[in-house]
N, C-alpha and C positions, 0 to 999 in steps of 0.2 A: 773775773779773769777767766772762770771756769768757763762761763757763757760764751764769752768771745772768742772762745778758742775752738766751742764747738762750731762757729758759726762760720769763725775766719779759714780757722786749718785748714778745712775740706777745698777751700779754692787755693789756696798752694799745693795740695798736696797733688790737686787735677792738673795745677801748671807743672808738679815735678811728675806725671805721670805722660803730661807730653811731651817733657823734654827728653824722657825715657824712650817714647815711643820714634821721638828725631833718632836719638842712639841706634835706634833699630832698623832706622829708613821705612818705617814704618809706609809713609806717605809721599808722595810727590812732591813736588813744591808745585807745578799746577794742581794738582786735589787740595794743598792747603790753602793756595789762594781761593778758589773754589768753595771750601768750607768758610773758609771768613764774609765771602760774600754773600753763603748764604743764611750765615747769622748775621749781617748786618742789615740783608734787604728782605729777612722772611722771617727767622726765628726772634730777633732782638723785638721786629714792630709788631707781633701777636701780642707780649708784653702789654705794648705801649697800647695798641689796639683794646685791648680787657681792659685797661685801667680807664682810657677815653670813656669807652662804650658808658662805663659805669660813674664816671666822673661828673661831679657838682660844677660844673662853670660858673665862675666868678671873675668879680671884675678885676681882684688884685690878681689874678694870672695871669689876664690879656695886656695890665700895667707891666706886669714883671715881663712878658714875652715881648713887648715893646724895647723895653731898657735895657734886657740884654742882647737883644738886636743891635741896640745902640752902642753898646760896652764892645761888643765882637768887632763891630766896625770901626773903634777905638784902638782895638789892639792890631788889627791889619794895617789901620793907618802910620802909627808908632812902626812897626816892624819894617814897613814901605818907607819911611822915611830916613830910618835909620841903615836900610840897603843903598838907597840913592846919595847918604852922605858920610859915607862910612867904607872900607876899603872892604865890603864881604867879600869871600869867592865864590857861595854858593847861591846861585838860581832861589831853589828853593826855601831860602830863609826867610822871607818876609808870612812865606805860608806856615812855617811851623809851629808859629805861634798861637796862632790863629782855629787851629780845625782841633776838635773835642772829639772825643770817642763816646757819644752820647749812645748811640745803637749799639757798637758792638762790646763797651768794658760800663758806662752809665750805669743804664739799665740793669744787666745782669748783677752789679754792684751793691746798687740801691735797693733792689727788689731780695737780694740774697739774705741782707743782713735786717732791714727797714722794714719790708714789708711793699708789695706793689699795689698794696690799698693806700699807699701815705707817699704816692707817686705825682703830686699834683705838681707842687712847685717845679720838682727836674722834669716833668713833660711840659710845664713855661715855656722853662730856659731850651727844651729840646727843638719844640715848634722853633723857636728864634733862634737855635742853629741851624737848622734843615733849611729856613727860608735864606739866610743870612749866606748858608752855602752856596743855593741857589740861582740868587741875585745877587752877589758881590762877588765871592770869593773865589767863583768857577771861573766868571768873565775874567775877571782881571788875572787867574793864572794862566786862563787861554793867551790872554794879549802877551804874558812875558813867555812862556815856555813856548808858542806857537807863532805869535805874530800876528795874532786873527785878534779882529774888533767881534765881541759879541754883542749885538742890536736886541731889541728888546721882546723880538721873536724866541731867538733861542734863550734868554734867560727864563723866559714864560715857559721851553720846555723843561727846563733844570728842573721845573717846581715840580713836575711829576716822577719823581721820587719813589722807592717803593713806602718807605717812612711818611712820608708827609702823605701819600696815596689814601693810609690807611690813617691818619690823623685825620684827613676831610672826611672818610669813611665814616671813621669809630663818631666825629663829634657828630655828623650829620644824624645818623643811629641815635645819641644822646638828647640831640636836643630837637629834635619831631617828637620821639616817643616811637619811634617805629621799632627800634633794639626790643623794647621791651615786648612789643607785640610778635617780633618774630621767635624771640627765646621764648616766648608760652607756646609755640609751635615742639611738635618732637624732630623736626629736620630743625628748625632753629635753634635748638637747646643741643643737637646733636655739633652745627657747625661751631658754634660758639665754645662749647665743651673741646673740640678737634682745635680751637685758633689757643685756645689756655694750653694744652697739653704741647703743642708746637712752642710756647713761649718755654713752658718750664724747661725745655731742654736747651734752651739759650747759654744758661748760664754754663752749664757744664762743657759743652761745645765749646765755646768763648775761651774758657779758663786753659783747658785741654790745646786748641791751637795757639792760644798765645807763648803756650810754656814750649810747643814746637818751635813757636821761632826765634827763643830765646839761643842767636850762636852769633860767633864775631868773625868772619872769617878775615877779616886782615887787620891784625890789632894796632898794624900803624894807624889808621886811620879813628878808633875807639877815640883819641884823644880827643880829636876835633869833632866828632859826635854830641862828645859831653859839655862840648862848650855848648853845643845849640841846643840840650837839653838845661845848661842852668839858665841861659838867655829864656828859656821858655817860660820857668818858673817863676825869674827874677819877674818878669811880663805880666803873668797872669795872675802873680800872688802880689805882686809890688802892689802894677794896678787897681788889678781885683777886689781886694779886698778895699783898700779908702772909699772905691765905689761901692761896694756893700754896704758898706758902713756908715757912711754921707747919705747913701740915698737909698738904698734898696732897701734898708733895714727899716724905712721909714712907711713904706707902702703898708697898708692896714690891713689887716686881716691873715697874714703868712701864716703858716702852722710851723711850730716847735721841730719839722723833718728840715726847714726852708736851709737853713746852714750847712746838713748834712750833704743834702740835694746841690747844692752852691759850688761847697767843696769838689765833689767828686766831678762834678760838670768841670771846674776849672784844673784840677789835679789828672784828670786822664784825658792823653792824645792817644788818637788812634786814626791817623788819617791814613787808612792802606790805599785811597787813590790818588793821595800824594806822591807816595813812595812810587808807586803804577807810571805818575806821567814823568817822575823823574829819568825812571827808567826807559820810557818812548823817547825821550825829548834831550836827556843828556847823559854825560859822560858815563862810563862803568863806574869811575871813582864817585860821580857825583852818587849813583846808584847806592854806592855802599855805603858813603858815610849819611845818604839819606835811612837806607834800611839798617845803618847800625844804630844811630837817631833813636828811631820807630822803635827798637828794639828796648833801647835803655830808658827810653821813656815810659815803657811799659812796666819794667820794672820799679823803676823810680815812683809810678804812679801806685800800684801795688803797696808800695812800701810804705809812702806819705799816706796812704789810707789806713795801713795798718796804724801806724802812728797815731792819727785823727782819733779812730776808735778808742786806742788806749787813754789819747789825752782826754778827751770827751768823756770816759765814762760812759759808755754808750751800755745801756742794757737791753734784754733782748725777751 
């Protein structure tokens, strides 16, 4: 218990020191948007980027990044079909289900507690969100929020990503054997040393803005938030898990993190370009109860993690 507390506290204690710093008007809310993106598209993928670079490629990852490719397009399709026959009001329901906070709450998560050497498995499942975003999930919110067909040009530019950028990057690096030969350089050891140090500040950035955005500003509308927060859960842990368990569990060679990694992927949303196009494309109200959503999802995700650990027995 002692462990976990050193390990867990500190990222509450960043999320109550930015909700201290909201108190204070610390920030803007463009600088905060601004910091989120730039831990989603700079500091989360150095992370991911150090763990590639150094990463054993195996064939049960490329199996797993396949499947939950397949799983993602399983829960979009369930959420799509249950808007078309079902009386929603909101636009954005079918997406909420769907988009993982793989970059910006993942990562920092797994690597805080885990360790970012035992990062294999959730950089799988990350590669098959990033692509899954790309090619499915962007097109099809363009066609309902905008009206626009996306053709198979623009999905091809989706994939250039800053995340996936640095995925093609780092594996590329891994598997020539060129990484190695440029880290025996002293500019190679220097940049590589500079993309680690950019990553470690991930976590603390992450924890600190999300505790910023933790506020309600119209509590009528809290209620109906939380319903598309248990929808979300009911969705991804209903589903989720029978397909863990039927099939994923069965792929060879997983490491003993694979469940940890599973969970957290399926336990935290963070889709802040959700919230973004909500706010282009519809109502103020849809706006709020989208970013009051976002908000208590965060928390919610937070929480179910603390839980996981305690029920796991997780040592450290």
């Amino acid at each position: 218990m002692d462990a976990l507390m050193r390990n867990v506290m500190p990222l509450i204690l960043l999320m109550a020191f930015g909700a201290w710093l909201r108190r204070r008007r610390y920030f803007s809310e463009e600088t905060v948007k601004q910091n989120m993106k730039l831990i989603g598209n700079v500091l989360a993928p150095c992370i991911l980027f150090e763990t590639l670079r150094k990463l054993e490629v195996r064939t049960e990852y490329m199996i797993l990044t396949v499947s939950f490719f397949c799983l993602l397009v399983l829960f979009l399709a369930i959420s799509l079909l249950i808007y078309h026959f079902f009386p929603v009001k909101r636009k954005f329901f079918p997406f909420f289900g769907t988009a993982f906070a793989f970059g910006l709450m993942g990562i920092p998560l797994f690597s805080s507690v885990y360790g970012a050497e035992h990062m294999g498995e959730l950089t799988a499942m990350g590669v098959a969100h990033e692509v899954f975003f790309a090619t499915v999930y962007l097109p099809i919110a363009n066609l309902m929020f905008r009206g626009e067909k996306t053709g198979g040009r623009a999905a091809m530019k989706n994939l250039f990503t800053p995340i996936l950028m640095m995925v093609f990057t780092a594996l590329t690096l891994n598997i020539s054997g060129l990484g190695n030969r440029i880290e025996a350089t002293l500019w190679g050891a220097c940049l590589f040393r500079c993309t680690a140090l950019l990553g470690s500040v991930s976590t603390v950035m992450a924890m600190v803005m999300i505790g910023y955005q933790i506020h309600f500003e119209n509590r009528g509308l809290i209620r109906e938030s939380a319903l598309y927060v248990i929808y979300r859960y009911a969705l991804v842990f209903g589903v989720g898990y029978p397909v863990k368990w039927l099939l994923l569990d069965r792929i060879p060679g997983l490491s003993p993190w694979f469940g940890a990694a599973y969970f957290i992927m399926l336990s935290q949303f963070g889709s802040t370009l959700l919230v973004a196009m909500v706010g282009q494309y519809e109502t103020q109200e849809d706006l709020e109860v989208a970013g009051n959503s976002f908000a208590l999802n965060v928390i919610a995700g937070i929480v179910f993690y603390l839980i996981y650990l305690l029920v796991t027995g997780t040592s450290f």
